[in-house]
C-alpha positions in Angstrom: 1.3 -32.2 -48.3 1.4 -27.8 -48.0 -2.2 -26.3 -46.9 -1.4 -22.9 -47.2 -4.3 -21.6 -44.9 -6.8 -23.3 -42.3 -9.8 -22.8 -44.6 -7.7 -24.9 -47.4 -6.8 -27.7 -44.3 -10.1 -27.6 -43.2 -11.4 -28.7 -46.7 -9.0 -31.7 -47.3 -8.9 -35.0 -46.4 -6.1 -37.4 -45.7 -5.4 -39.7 -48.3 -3.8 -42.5 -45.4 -3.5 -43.0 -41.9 -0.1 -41.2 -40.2 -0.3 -38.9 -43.1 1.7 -35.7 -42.2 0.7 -32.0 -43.7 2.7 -28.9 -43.1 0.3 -25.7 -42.9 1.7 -22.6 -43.6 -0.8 -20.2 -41.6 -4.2 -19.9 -40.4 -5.3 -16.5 -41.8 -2.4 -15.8 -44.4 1.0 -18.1 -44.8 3.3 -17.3 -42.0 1.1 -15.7 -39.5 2.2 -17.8 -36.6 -0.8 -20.1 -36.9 0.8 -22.7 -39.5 2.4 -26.1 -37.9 2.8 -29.8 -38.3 -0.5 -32.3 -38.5 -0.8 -35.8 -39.1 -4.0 -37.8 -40.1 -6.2 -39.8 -37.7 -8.5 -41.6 -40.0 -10.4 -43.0 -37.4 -11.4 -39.7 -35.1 -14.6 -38.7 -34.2 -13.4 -36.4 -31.7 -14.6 -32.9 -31.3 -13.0 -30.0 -33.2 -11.5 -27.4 -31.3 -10.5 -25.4 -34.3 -6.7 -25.4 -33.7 -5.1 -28.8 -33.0 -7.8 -30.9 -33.6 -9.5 -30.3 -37.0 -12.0 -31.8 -38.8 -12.6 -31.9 -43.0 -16.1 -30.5 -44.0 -16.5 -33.2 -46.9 -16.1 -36.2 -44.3 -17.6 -37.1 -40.7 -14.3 -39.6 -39.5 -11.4 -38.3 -39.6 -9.3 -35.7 -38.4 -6.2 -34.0 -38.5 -4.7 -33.4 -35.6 -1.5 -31.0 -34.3 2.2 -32.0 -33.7 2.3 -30.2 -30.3 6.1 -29.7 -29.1 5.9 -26.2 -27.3 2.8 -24.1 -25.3 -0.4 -23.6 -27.4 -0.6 -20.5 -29.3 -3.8 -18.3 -29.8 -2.8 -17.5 -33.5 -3.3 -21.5 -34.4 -6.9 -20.8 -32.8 -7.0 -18.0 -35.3 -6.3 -14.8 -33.1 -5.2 -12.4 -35.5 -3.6 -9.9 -33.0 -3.2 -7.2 -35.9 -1.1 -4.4 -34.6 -3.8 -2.1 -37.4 -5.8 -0.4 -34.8 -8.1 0.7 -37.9 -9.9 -2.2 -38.4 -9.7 -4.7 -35.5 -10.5 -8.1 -35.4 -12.5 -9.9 -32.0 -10.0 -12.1 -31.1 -12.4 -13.0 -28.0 -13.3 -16.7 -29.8 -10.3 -17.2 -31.0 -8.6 -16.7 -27.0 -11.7 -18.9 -25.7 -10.8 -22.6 -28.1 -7.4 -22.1 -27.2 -8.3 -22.2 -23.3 -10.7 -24.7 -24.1 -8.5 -26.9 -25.5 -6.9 -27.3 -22.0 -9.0 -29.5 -20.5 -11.0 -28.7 -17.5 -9.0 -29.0 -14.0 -5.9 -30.3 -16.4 -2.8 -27.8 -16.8 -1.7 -25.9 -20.2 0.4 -23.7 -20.8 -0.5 -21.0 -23.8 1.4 -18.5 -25.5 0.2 -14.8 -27.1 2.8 -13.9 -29.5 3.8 -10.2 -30.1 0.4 -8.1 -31.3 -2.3 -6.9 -30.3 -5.2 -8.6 -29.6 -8.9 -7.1 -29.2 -11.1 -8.8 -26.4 -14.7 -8.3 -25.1 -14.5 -10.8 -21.8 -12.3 -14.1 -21.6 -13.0 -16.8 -19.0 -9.4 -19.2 -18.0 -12.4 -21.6 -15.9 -11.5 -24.5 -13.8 -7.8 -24.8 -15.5 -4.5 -24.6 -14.2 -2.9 -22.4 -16.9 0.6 -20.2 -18.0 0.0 -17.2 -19.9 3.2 -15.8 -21.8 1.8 -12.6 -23.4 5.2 -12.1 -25.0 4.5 -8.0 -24.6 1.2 -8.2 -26.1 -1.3 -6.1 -25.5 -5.3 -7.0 -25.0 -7.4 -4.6 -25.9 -11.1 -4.5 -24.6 -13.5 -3.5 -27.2 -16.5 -4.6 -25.6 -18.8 -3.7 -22.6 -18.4 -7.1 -20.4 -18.3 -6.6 -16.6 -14.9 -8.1 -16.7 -11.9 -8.7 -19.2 -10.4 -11.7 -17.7 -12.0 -13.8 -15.0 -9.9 -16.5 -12.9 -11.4 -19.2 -10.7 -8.4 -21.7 -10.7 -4.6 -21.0 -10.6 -2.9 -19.0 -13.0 0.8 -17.8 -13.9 0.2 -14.0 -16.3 3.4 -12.7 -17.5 4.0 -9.6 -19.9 1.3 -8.9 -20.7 -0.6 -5.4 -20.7 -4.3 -4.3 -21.4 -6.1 -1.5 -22.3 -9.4 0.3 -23.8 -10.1 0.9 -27.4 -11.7 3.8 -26.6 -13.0 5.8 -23.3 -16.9 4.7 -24.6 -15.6 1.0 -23.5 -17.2 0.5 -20.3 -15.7 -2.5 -19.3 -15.3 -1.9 -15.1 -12.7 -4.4 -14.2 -9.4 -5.9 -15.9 -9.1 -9.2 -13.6 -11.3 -10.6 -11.3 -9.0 -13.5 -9.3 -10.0 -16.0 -7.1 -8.7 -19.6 -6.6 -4.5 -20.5 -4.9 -1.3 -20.0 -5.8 -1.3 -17.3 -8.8 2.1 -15.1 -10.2 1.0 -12.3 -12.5 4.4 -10.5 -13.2 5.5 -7.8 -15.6 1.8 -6.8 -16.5 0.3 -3.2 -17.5 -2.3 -1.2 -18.1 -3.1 1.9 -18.7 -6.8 2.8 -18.7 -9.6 4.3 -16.6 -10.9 1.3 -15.1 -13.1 0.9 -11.7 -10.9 -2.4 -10.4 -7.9 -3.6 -12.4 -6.8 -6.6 -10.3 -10.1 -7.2 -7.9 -9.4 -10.4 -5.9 -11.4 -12.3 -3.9 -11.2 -15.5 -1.9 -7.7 -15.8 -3.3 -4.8 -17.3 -1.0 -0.9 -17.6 -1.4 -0.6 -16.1 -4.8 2.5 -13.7 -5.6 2.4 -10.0 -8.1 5.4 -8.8 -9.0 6.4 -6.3 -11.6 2.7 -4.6 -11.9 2.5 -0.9 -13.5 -0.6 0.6 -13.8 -1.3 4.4 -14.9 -5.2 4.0 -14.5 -6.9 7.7 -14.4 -4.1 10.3 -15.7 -7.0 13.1 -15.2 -9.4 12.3 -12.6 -7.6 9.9 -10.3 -10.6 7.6 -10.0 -10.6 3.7 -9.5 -8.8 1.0 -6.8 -6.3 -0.8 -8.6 -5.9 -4.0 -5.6 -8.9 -4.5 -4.4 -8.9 -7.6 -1.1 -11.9 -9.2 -0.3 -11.3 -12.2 2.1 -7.5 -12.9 0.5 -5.5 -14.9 2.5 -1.5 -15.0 2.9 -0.7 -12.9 -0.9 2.5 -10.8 -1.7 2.3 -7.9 -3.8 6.0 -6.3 -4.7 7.9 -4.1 -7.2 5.1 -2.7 -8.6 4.4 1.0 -10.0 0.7 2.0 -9.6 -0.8 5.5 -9.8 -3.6 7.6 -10.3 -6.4 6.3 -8.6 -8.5 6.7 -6.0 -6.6 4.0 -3.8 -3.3 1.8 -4.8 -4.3 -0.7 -2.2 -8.1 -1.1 -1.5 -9.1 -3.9 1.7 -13.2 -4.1 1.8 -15.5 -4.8 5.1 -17.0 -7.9 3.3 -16.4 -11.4 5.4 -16.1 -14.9 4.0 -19.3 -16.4 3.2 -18.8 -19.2 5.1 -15.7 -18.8 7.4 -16.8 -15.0 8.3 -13.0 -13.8 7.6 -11.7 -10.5 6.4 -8.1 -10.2 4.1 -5.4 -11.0 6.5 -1.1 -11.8 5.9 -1.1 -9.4 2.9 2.1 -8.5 2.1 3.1 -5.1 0.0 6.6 -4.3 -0.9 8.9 -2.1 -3.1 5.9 -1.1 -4.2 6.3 2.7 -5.8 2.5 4.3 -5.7 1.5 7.9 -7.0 -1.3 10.0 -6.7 -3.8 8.1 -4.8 -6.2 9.6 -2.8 -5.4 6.9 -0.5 -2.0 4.9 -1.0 -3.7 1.6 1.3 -7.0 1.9 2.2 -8.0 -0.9 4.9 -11.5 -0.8 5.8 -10.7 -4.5 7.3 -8.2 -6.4 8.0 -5.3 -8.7 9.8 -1.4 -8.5 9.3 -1.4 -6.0 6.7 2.1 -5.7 6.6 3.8 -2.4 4.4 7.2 -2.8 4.3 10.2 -0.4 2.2 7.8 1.3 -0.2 7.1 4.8 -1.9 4.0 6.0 -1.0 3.9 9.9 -3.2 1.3 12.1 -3.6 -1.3 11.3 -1.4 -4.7 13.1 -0.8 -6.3 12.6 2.0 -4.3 9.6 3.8 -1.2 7.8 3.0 -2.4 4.7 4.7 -5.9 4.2 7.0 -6.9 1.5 8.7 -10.8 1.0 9.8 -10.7 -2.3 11.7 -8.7 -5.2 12.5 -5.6 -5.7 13.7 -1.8 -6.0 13.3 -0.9 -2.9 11.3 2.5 -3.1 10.2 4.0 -0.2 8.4 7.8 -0.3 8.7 10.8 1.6 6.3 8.2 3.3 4.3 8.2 6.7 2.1 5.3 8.7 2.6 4.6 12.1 0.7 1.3 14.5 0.8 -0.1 16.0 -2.6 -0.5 19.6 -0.7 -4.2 18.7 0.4 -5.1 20.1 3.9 -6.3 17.9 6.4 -3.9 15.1 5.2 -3.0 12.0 7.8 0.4 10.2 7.0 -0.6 7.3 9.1 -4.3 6.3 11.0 -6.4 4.0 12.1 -9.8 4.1 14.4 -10.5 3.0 17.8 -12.0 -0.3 16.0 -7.9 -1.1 15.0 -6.6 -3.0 17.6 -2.4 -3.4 17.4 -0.4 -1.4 14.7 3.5 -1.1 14.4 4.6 2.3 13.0 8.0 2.2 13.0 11.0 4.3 10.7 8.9 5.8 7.9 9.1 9.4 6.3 6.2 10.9 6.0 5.8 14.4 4.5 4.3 17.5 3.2 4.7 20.3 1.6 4.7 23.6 2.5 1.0 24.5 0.9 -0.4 22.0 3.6 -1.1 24.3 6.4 -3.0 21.8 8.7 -2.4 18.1 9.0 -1.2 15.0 11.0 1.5 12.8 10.9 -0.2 10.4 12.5 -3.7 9.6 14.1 -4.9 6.6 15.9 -7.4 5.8 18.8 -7.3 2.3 19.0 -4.8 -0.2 21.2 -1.2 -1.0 21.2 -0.3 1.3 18.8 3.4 1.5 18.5 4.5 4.8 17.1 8.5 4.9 17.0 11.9 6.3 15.0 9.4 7.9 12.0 10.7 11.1 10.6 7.2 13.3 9.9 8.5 17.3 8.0 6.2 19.6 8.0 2.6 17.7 9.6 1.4 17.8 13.1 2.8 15.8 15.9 -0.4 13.3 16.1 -3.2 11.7 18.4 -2.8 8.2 19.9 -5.3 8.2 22.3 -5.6 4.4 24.3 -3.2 3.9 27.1 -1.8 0.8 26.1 0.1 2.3 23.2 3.5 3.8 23.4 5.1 6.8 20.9 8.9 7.2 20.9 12.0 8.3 19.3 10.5 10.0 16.7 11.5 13.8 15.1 9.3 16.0 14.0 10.6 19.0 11.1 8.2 22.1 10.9 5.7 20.3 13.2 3.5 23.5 15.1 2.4 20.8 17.8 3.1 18.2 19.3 1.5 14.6 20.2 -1.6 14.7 21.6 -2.9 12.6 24.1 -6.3 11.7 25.7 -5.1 8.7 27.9 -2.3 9.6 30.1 -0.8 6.3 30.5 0.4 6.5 27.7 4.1 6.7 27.0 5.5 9.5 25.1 9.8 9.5 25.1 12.5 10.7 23.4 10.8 12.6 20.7 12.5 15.7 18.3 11.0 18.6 17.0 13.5 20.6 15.2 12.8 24.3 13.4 13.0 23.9 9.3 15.2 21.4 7.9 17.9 20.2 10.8 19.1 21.2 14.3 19.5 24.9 14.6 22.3 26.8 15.3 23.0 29.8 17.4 19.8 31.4 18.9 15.9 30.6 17.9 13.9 33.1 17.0 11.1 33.8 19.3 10.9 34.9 23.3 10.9 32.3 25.9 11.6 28.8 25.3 11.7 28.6 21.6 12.2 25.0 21.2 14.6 22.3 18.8 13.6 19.3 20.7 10.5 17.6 22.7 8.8 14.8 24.2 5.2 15.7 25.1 2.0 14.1 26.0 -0.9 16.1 25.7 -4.7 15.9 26.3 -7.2 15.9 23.6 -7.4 19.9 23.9 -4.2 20.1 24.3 -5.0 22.1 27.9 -2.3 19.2 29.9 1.0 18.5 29.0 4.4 17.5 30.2 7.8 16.9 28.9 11.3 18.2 27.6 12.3 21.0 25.4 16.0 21.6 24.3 15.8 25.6 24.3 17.9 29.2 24.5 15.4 31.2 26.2 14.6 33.7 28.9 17.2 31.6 31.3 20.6 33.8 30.6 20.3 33.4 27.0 21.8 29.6 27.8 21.2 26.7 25.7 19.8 23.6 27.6 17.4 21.5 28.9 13.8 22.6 30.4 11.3 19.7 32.0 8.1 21.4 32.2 4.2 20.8 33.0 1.3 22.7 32.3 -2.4 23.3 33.9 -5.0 24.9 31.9 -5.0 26.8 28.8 -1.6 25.0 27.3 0.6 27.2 29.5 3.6 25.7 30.4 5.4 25.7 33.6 9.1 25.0 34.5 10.1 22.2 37.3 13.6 21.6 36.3 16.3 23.9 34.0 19.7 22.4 33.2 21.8 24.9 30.8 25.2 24.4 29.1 27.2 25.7 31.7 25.8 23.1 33.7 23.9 25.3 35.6 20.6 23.5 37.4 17.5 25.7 38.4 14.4 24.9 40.1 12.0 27.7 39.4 10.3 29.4 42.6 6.9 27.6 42.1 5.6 29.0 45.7 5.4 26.8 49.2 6.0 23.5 48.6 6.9 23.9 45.2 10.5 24.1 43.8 12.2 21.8 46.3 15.5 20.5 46.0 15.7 16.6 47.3 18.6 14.9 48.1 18.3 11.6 50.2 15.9 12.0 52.5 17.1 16.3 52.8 14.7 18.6 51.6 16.0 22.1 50.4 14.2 25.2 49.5 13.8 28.7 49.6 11.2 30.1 51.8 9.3 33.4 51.1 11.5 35.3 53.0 13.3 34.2 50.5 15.8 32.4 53.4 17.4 29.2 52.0 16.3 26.2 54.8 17.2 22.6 55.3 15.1 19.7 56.6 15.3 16.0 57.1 11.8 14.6 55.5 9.4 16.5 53.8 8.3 19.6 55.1 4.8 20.2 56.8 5.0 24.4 55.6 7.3 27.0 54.2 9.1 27.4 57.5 9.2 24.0 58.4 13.3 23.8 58.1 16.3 25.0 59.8 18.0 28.4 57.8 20.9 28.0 56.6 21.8 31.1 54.6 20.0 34.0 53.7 19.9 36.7 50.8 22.6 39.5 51.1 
């Protein structure tokens, strides 16, 4: 037997048991909803609508679906009409196709090509694969949340939107449960949370782009609550408020925050905040694009185990901006070979800030921000170069070790002489106080010393002004300035050489108890 439509199934009996129909459609013949049947004269079962059907005239029987590939919305009767005129809820249609997966089984269910209008679809306690084909879902109603997930799920190709700015559906997916892929999905609406996940452990997105606010930058697209051990990678995300969001809020039970969060290849865009971690453990960053950040390009509140390795970061021109930060209450952080940037409208800014311990700051290149502020002893900064930086890295606990840092003027070592009188300066390692008032290091400079391009080891006291101990020059000239008694020495074994204030050159074996505690041994023509 033919049924051209459901309605027409729906209405006709079997004649014999085993009795095969072909149905052309649900809707219209050839609308994806048509398939094989057979009749089960004996079935009482429940009618889901789409592979098990029952006949209005009779109470036993039912016809029931060949099934040979994943269940398909449209034989649920989904229209997914691409006629944005006049759209049809597809929201029931979605719901008896998950349904007939039953609960804590596995299914696998397939959205051909269309588009589909939703108000809020529920996957429950299922295991389920979603092949969206490149269909789009788009919410029409005002439901809290699109598409909620409390089991495992695999989402692919897939992309959802608003009807209309009046929808004031907040959130696109709320996730919890082990072991979900979402993978080549879109959206591109002003939603508060697109993918907000909770309570949600070893599950993998890849291939995300999400445009959310074009105009007012508003909304978190991630957003961790008590996640455990996730990977996020090769992703595009951008206009928010923050790419990456981490909340305070602990387990119920186990008391945890988010911790061994993975993001990667990620590409993110103007954010006001790139990652955002109010709390967390092993947030690890690793080879991504970070552009057009507002006021951070990643902050972390508390925790621990900051890792932000081979990452791109980029101001939007907002004063005030930090590259990379994180509060006394962040306890370990690993900062190590990142760009970060800004542009020349920033006039005041930081390439990085943190005050809590064992901060690792090392090979970064920052153009055009602020040295920085790591303030805990326990932490170490080196080998980084600074472009267009006006200062340098600021200190409050001395202990801590500052080496082998690079300031250069512009864009690149300079060449021939810098502008500016005394020690203008292409290179430095310096460890300053919080007021910047005590500092010590090594500047690579042509200055006031014969116009000679070297090496000057200075300290300051008071007031940021700085102090020469030691001068080496490029015709390998060494000079200890006169620094007054005691001051200025020359040591070489136990042999102590200086210049008195007679300005007589004197010799002594051990350390002198005054200026003319030495033998002369040459005097001023």
């Amino acid at each position: 037997m033919f049924f051209e439509t459901f309605a027409v199934l729906s209405a006709t009996p079997g004649t014999t048991a085993g009795e095969q129909a072909t149905l052309g459609g649900y809707h219209n013949s050839g609308d994806d909803g048509g398939g094989e049947f057979y009749w089960d004269s004996s079935s009482t079962e429940t009618a889901n609508g789409g592979t098990i059907v029952a006949v209005t005239s009779v109470s036993t029987g039912r016809w029931k679906r060949i099934i040979t590939v994943p269940l398909n919305v449209r034989w649920f009767g989904a229209w997914g009409y691409t006629n944005t005129n006049n759209p049809q809820d597809d929201t029931a249609a979605i719901s008896s196709t998950i349904n007939a997966v039953p609960v804590s089984q596995t299914g696998s269910i397939v959205f051909p090509a269309g588009t589909y209008y939703i108000s809020a679809i529920e996957l429950g306690n299922r295991i389920l694969t979603i092949d969206g084909q490149g269909s789009s879902l788009v919410c029409i109603g005002n439901a809290d949340v699109a598409i909620n997930i409390i089991n495992t799920a695999d989402i692919h190709d897939l992309n959802v939107s608003k009807k209309e700015a009046s929808v004031t559906t907040a959130t696109v997916f709320r996730i919890s449960g082990i072991r979900h892929k979402f993978r080549n999905i879109q959206t591109g609406s002003t939603f508060t949370i697109v993918f907000d996940c909770y309570d949600m452990k070893e599950s993998h997105f890849s291939m995300i782009r999400v445009d959310n606010d074009i105009t007012g930058y508003t909304g978190n697209i991630f957003s961790f609550s008590y996640c455990v051990n996730n990977t996020i990678s090769q992703s595009m995300l951008g206009y928010c408020d923050n790419a990456f969001y981490f909340s305070s809020t602990p387990h119920p039970t186990g008391g945890y925050k988010s911790e061994g969060i993975l993001i990667t290849e990620c590409i993110t865009v103007f954010a006001d905040a790139a990652v955002n971690i109010l709390a967390g453990t092993q947030i690890s960053l690793i080879g991504n694009v970070f552009d057009f950040c507002s006021t951070y390009g990643i902050f972390q509140s508390n925790g621990q185990n900051l890792v932000v390795h081979g990452n791109w970061i980029a101001a939007r021109g907002v004063n005030g901006f930090i590259g990379i930060g994180g509060t006394v209450n962040l306890t370990g952080a690993s900062i190590v070979g990142n760009q970060v940037q800004a542009g020349a409208t920033v006039t005041s800014g930081s390439a990085f800030s943190f005050s809590g311990k064992n901060i690792i700051v090392s090979s970064n290149y920052y153009i055009n921000l602020n040295g920085g502020l790591v303030t805990d002893s326990s932490s170490q900064v080196f080998g980084n170069t600074f472009s267009g930086s006006a200062t340098g890295i600021a200190n409050v606990a001395g202990a801590t070790i500052a080496l082998g840092n690079h300031r250069t003027i512009g864009y690149g070592l300079p060449s021939g002489s810098i502008a500016g009188t005394a020690y203008s300066d292409c290179g430095f390692t310096a460890v300053n106080d919080v007021n910047a008032s005590y500092r010590a290091g090594v500047k690579y400079v042509r200055g006031s010393y014969s116009d000679q391009l070297g090496q000057r080891f200075y300290v300051s006291a008071g007031a940021g002004v700085e102090k020469d101990v030691f001068i080496l020059n490029e015709n390998m000239d060494v000079g200890i300035p006169d620094q007054g008694y005691n001051k200025g020495k020359l040591i070489l074994g136990n042999y102590f050489f200086w210049v008195d204030a007679n300005g007589r050159l004197r010799i002594k074996n051990g350390r002198p108890t005054s200026d003319t505690d030495g033998t002369v041994v040459g005097t001023q023509a």
